[in-house]
N, C-alpha and C positions, 0 to 999 in steps of 0.2 A: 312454318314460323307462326305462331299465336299472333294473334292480333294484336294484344296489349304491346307486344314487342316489335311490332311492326310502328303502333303508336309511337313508340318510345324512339326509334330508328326515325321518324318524321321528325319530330319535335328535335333532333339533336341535329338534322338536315337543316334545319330552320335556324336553328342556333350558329350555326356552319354561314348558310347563307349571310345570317348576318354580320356576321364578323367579317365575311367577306366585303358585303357593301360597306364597311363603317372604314376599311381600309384599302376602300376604291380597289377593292381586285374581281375578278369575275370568277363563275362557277361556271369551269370549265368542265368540258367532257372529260379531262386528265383528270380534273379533281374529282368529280362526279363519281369515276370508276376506283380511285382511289380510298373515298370516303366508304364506296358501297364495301370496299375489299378489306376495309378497318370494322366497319360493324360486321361485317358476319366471321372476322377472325374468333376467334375462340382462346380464352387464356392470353399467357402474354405472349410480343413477336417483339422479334428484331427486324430490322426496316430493311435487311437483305431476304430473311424469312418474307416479308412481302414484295419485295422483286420476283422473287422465283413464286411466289405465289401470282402472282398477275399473269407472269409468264407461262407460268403452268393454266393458269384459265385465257389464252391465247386475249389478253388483255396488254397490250404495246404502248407502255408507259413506260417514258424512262427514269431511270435512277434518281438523277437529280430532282427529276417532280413529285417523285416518291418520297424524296427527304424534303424539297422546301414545304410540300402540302404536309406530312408529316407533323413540322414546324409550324404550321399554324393551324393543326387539328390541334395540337397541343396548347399553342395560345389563345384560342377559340374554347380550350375549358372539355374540349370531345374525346380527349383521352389526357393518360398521364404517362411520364416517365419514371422508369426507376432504373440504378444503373446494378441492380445483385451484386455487384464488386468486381464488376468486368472493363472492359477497357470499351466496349460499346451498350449502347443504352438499349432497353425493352420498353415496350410502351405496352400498356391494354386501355381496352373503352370503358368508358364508366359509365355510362347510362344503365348497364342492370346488375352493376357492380356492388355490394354494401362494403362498408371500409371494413379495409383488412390490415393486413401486414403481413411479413412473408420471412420465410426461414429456408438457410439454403447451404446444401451439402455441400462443404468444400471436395469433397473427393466424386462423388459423381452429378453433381450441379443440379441434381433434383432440387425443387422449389416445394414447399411448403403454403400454403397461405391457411392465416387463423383469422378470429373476426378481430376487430378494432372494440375495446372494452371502455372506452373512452377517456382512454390515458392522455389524450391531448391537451384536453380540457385543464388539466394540471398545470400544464404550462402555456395554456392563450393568457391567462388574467399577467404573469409576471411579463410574457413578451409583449403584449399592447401594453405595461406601461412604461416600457421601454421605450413605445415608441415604435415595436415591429408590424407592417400588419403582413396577418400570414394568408399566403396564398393556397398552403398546403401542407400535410406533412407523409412522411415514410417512414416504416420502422425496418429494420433486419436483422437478423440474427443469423449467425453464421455457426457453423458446426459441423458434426456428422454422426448422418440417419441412421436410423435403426438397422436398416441392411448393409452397408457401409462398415459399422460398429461390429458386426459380429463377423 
């Protein structure tokens, strides 16, 4: 692991910590191994893809503390969710992420991501004078791929 990424892995630990102390919780060893087992995932997971990942690195965390830490790596800003059109959520990290958006095969659920062109920007000026503020956005397109197609 490069160093800048190592950097980058502190600074979002820190961000972590503190979200913790601002909502009196502690940085537990469960979360500790949890947090380390979200930064060095790769792409996106679903939070049983990190069960059997913990369990597969002889890491005895349970479920539940997988999902509530999960839930506030998410409100902590450390990763995002997206739900591709399934009936459970994927999360990935953001810290060396650039904004995308993602396209996805209805028939063999392969995932696409393209960059973010900055089609948002389009709609912050009419939502803030609505009155929205946004916390974030997602985009998806649904279809079927090239190999799928033929």
């Amino acid at each position: 692991m490069s160093k800048r990424t190592q950097n980058k892995i502190q600074k979002e630990e820190k961000r972590f910590e503190k979200y913790l102390l601002n909502n009196r919780l502690r940085y537990t060893d469960g979360r500790k191994i949890i947090f380390d087992e979200v930064m060095h995932a790769h792409g996106h997971f679903a939070p049983e893809e990190l069960v059997k990942q913990c369990k597969n690195n002889k890491r005895n965390i349970s479920r539940a503390t997988i999902y509530r830490c999960l839930k506030e790596l998410l409100e902590a800003g450390i990763i995002r969710e997206t739900a591709f059109g399934d009936k459970h959520h994927h999360y990935e990290h953001i810290y060396d992420e650039k904004l995308h958006h993602h396209a996805r095969c209805i028939r063999c659920h392969e995932n696409l991501e393209f960059p973010d062109l900055g089609e948002h920007k389009i709609y912050e000026d009419l939502l803030k004078k609505k009155g929205f503020l946004i916390l974030g956005h997602e985009m998806h397109f649904y279809g079927i791929c090239k190999q799928c197609k033929n």
